[in-house]
C-alpha positions in Angstrom: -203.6 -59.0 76.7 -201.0 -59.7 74.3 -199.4 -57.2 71.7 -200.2 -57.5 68.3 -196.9 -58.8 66.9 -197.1 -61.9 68.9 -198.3 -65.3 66.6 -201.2 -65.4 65.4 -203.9 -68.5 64.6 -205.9 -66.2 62.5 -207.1 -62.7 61.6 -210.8 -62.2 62.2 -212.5 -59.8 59.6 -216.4 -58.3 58.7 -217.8 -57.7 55.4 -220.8 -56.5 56.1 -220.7 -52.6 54.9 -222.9 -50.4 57.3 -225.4 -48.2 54.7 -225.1 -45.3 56.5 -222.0 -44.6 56.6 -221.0 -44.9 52.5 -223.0 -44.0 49.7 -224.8 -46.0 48.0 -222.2 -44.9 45.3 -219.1 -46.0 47.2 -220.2 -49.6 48.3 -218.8 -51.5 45.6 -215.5 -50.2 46.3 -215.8 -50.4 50.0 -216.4 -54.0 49.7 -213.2 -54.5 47.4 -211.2 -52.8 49.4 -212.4 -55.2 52.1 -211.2 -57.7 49.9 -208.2 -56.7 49.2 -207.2 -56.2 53.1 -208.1 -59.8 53.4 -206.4 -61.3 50.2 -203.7 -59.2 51.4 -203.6 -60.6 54.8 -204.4 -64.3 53.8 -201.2 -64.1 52.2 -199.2 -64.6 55.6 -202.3 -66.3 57.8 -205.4 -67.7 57.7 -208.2 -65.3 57.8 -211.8 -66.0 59.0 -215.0 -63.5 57.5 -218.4 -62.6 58.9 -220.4 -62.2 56.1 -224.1 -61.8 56.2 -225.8 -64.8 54.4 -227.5 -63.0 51.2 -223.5 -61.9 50.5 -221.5 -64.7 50.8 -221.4 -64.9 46.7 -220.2 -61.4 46.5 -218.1 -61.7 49.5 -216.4 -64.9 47.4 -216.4 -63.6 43.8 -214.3 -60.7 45.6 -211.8 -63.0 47.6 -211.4 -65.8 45.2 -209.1 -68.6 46.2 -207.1 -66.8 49.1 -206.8 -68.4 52.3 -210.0 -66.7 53.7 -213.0 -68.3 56.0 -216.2 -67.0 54.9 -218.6 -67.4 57.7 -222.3 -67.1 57.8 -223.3 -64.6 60.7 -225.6 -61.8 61.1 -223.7 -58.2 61.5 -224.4 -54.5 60.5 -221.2 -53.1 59.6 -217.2 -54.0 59.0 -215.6 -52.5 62.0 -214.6 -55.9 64.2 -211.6 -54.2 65.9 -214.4 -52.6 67.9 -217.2 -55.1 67.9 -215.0 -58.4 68.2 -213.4 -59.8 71.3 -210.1 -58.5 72.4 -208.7 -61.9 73.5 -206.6 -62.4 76.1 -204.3 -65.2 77.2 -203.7 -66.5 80.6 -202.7 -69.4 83.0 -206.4 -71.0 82.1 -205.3 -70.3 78.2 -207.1 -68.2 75.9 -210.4 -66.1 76.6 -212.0 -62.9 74.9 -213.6 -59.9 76.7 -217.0 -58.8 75.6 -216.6 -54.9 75.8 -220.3 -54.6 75.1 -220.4 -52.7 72.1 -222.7 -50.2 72.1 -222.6 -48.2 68.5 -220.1 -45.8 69.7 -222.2 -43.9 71.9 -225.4 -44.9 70.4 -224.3 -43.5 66.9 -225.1 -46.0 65.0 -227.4 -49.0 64.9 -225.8 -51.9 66.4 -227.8 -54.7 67.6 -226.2 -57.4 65.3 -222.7 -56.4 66.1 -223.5 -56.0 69.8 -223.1 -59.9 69.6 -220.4 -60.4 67.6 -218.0 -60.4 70.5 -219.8 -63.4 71.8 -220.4 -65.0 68.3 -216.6 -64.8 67.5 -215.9 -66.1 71.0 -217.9 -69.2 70.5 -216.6 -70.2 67.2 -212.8 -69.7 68.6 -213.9 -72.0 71.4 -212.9 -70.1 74.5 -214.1 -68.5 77.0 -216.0 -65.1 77.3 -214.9 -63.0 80.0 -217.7 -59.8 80.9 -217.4 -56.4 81.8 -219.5 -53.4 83.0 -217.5 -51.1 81.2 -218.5 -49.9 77.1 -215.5 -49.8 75.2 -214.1 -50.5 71.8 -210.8 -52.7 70.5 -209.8 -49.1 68.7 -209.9 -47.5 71.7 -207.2 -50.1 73.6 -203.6 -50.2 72.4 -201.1 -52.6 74.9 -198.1 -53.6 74.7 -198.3 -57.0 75.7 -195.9 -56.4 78.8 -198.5 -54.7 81.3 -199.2 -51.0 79.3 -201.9 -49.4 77.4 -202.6 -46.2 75.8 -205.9 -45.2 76.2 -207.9 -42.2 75.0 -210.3 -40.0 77.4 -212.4 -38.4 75.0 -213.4 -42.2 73.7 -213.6 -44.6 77.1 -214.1 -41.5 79.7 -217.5 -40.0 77.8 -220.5 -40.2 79.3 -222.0 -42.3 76.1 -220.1 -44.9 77.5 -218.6 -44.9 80.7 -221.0 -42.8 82.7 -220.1 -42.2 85.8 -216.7 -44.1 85.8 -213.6 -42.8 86.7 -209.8 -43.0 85.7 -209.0 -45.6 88.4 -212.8 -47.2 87.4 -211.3 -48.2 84.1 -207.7 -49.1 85.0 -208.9 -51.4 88.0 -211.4 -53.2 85.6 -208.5 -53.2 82.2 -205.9 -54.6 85.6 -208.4 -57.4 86.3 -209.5 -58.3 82.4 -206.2 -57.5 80.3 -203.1 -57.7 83.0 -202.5 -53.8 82.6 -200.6 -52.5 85.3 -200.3 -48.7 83.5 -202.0 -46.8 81.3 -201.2 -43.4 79.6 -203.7 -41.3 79.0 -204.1 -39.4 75.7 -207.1 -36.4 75.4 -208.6 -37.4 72.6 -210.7 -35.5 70.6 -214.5 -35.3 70.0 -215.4 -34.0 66.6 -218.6 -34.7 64.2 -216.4 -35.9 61.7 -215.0 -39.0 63.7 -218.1 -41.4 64.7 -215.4 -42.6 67.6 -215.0 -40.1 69.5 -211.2 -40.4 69.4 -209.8 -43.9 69.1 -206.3 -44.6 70.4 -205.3 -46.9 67.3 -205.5 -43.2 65.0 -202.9 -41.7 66.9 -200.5 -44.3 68.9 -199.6 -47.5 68.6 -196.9 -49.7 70.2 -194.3 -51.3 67.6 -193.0 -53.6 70.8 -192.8 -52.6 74.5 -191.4 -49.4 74.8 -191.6 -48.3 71.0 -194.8 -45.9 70.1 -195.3 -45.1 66.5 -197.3 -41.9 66.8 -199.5 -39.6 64.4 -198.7 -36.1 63.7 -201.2 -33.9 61.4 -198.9 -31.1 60.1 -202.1 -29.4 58.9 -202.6 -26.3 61.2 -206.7 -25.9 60.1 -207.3 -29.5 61.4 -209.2 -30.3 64.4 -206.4 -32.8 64.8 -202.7 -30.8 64.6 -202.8 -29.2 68.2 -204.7 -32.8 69.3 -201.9 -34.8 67.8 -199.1 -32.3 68.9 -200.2 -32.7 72.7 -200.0 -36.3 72.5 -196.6 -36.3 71.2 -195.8 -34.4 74.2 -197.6 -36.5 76.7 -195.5 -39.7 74.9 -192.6 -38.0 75.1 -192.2 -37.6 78.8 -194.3 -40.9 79.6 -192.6 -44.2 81.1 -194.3 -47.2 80.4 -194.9 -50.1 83.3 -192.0 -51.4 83.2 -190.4 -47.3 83.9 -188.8 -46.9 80.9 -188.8 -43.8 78.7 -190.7 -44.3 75.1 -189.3 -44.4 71.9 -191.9 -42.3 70.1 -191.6 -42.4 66.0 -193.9 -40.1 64.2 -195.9 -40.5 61.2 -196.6 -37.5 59.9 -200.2 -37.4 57.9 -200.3 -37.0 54.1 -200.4 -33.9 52.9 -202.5 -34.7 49.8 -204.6 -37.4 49.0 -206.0 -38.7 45.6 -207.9 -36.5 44.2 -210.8 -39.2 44.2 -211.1 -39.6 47.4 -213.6 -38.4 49.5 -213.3 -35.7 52.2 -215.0 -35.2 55.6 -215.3 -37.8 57.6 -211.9 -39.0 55.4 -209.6 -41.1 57.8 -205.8 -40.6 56.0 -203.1 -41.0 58.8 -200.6 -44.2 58.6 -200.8 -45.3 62.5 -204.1 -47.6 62.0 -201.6 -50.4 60.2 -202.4 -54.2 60.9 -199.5 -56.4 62.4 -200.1 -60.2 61.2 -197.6 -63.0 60.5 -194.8 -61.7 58.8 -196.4 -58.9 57.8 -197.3 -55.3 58.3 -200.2 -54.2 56.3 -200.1 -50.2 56.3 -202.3 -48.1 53.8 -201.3 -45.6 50.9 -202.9 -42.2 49.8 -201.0 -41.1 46.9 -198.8 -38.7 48.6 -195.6 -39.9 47.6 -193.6 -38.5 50.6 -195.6 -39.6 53.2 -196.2 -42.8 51.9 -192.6 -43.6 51.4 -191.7 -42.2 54.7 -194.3 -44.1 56.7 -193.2 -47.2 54.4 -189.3 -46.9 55.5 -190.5 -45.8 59.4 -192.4 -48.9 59.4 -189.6 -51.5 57.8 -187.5 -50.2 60.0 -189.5 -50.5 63.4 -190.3 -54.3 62.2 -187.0 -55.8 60.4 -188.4 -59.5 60.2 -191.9 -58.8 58.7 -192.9 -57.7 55.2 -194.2 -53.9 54.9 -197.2 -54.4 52.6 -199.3 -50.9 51.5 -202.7 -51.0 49.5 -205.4 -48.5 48.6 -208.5 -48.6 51.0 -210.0 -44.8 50.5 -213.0 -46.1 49.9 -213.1 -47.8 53.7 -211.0 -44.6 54.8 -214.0 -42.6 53.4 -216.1 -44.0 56.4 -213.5 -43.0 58.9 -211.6 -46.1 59.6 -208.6 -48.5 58.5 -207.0 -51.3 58.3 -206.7 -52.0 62.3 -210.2 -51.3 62.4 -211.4 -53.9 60.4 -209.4 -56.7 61.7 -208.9 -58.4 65.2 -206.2 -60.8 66.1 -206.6 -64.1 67.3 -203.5 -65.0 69.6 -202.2 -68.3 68.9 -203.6 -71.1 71.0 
């Protein structure tokens, strides 16, 4: 499975905004911010949009001219890191797994998206490889050179994987994706995060044997002692190749706007997209953090563009950037 950073032909994006999760309030501005990721995006490579027929006006009054695909295609929410294929490439060329979404657990109502892995597929032309195992794109990070970081609170729960074991899910990832380690993260279940823990929140590889990791300095959070375990966990971990990490940490903001909604309110820097040229990485208004997560991310990706934009109002349903966008390896 290759890293993100590799080229790409195209970004694939949803903008179809599950009910719900967002108020009916907060829609608007979910869907502009959706917008805005892909205008954003379009800039450095072609983008390609599920959009749900009775929306494809809104969808284009939103986007204007940019460089973006708006496709016709029946879907219940945005979040196509976890409903899309993750492609892989191999000696037979490009293919994408079908990880069988199942609504995180049964969470949500999902029988649209449970076919947008295949749907995506088709229109990429290539081939659609199958799995037994329940599993979503959030919850894989690789690094393109035979390691992943995986969480156990997401793929190891029983509302997925029932019954399957550690060396269940890394003989199945060996055979679909080419991963010869993974390291193991706990995770996290909590009420307020639909995915019971996805990796691309708290780790994410920059290249093979870099980690850009999370840290929530915020000692009431169901998070700080979560985030401060994985740091160690990094920290001592080799990847497959036996070399030590690198681990750079983005520390969470401290404040946000004063707008933006709490709960289920996903502010942490880690879930950035890397596309041509370009990193897109969100901003919450904490001027610290932001610039720090800014210069951390220049600086761990010298020859692409570090672009930040608002998206509380997708960050208000728990996700970012990463998780509503899937790479398309180039052919």
């Amino acid at each position: 499975m290759p890293e993100e950073g590799q080229p790409h032909a195209r970004t694939w994006m949803a903008f179809g905004a599950g009910e719900a999760i967002w108020t009916a309030a907060l829609l608007p501005q979910v869907r502009k911010d959706l917008a805005g990721v892909a205008t954003t995006i379009a800039r450095f490579e072609p983008v390609s949009m599920l959009v749900r027929p009775d929306e494809a006006d809104l969808a284009r009054e939103l986007i204007g001219s940019a460089n973006v695909e708006l496709i016709p295609a029946p879907i219940d929410d945005l979040w196509i890191r976890d409903t899309g294929p993750a492609f892989v490439k191999g000696e037979s060329g490009l293919a994408g797994v079908d990880f069988n979404f199942n609504g995180w657990g049964a969470k949500q109502a999902h029988d649209r998206d449970a076919k947008v892995a295949e749907f995506v597929t088709g229109r990429a032309g290539v081939t659609s490889l199958r799995t037994d195992l329940h599993l979503e794109g959030g919850a894989l990070e690789v690094d393109g050179d035979g390691t992943a970081i995986i969480t156990e609170s997401c793929v190891l729960n029983p509302n997925r994987n029932l019954g399957k074991s550690k060396a269940d899910v890394e003989a199945e990832l060996g055979r679909l994706l080419g991963i010869r380690k993974i390291i193991w993260l706990p995770g996290v279940i909590s009420k307020d995060d639909i995915t019971d823990g996805h990796t691309d929140f708290y780790a994410r590889f920059a290249r093979p044997g870099v980690v850009v990791a999370g840290l929530d300095t915020d000692p009431k959070s169901p998070d700080h002692d979560v985030t401060k375990r994985h740091l160690e966990i990094l920290r001592s971990a080799t990847d497959a190749q036996n070399r030590p990490l690198q681990v750079e940490v983005l520390e969470s903001p401290a404040t946000v706007r004063p707008k933006s909604p709490g709960g289920a309110f996903a502010a942490g820097y880690v879930n950035f997209y890397v596309c041509n040229g370009a990193v897109i990485a969100p901003e919450f208004g904490d001027a610290r953090t932001d610039e720090a997560a800014r210069s951390t991310l220049a600086r761990l990706f010298p020859d692409r563009q570090v672009a930040q934009i608002n998206i509380d109002a997708i960050a208000a349903g728990g996700g970012g950037i990463h998780c509503t966008t899937q790479q398309e390896p180039a052919h």
